[in-house]
N, C-alpha and C positions, 0 to 999 in steps of 0.2 A: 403132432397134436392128436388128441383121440376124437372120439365122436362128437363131441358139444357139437349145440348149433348155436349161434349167436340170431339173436331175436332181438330189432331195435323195431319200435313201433312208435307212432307219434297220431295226431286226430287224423290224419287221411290215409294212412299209409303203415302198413308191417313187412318188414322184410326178414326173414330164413338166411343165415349166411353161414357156410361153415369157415370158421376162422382162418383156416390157413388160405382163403380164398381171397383175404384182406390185404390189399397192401400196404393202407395206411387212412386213414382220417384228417381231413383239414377244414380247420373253421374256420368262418367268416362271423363271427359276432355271435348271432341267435340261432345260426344256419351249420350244420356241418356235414359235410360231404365225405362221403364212402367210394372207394376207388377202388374195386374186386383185379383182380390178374387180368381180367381179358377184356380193361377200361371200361367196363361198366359204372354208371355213377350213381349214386342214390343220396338224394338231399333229406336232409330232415331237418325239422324246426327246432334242433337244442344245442346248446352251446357244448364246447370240447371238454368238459366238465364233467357234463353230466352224462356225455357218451363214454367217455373212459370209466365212472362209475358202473354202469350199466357191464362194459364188455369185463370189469373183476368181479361183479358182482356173478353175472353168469359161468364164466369161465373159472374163476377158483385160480387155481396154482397156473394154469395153463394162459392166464392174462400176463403171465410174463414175458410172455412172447413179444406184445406189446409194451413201446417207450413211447413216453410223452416226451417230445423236441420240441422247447421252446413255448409258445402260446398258442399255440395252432397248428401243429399237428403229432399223432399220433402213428406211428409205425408199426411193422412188423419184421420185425430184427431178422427172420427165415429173407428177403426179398432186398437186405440191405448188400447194392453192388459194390460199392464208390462213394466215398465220402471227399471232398475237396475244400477243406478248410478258407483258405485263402479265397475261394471263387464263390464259397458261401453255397453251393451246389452237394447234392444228396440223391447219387440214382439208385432209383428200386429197380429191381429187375428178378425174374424166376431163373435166372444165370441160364436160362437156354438162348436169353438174350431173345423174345417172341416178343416180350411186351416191356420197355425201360420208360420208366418215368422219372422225369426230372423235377428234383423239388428244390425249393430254395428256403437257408436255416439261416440263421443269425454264425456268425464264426464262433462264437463261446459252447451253444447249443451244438456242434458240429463239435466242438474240440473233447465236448465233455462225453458227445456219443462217439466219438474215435478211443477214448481214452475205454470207455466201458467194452466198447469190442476187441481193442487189444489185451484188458485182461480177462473181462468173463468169460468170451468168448473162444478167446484164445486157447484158451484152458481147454475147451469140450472138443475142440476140432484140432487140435494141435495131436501128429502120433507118439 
């Protein structure tokens, strides 16, 4: 990623975040929650909606980094370990393996982000 900074702001609260520092986004209704590499959390008062607006709107081409799973949460495809379809499980991890977080997807949601990483992904990291 290059320099952006992502800036989400709400009536109490502005946080500076450089994007790759993200490792995904989950909401709870009106509430959603920012989870940085080194489990920092920051809640803001707006729905997954309207944070995923915000991080294309800032970021440009470079919001592809980011995938919306499901209805609640948002990722960052760079910290995607382990996907386990079957157990409905999804670890993020910076692969030095410091900080793994465990999330949980619906199986379709899971199936359909295994299926995009074996081929978009496939493609750029395959020699």
């Amino acid at each position: 990623m290059g320099s952006k900074i992502l800036i989400i702001s709400n009536s109490n609260e502005l946080v500076r975040v450089k994007p790759e520092r993200v490792v995904y986004v989950e909401s709870d209704g009106n509430y959603s929650t920012m989870v940085l590499h080194d489990k920092t959390e920051h809640v803001f008062t707006m729905n997954l909606a309207h944070c995923q607006e915000l991080i294309e709107l800032q970021l440009g081409k470079e919001a592809e980094t980011f995938i919306r799973i499901g209805k609640q949460l948002i990722i960052n495809r760079e910290y995607i370990f382990k996907i386990n379809v079957n157990k409905q499980t999804l670890m993020m991890s910076d692969m030095a393996l410091s900080h793994a977080f465990t999330l949980q997807a619906s199986k379709e949601a899971l199936r359909q982000l295994k299926a995009y990483m074996e081929t978009k992904v496939g493609k750029e990291d395959k020699l």
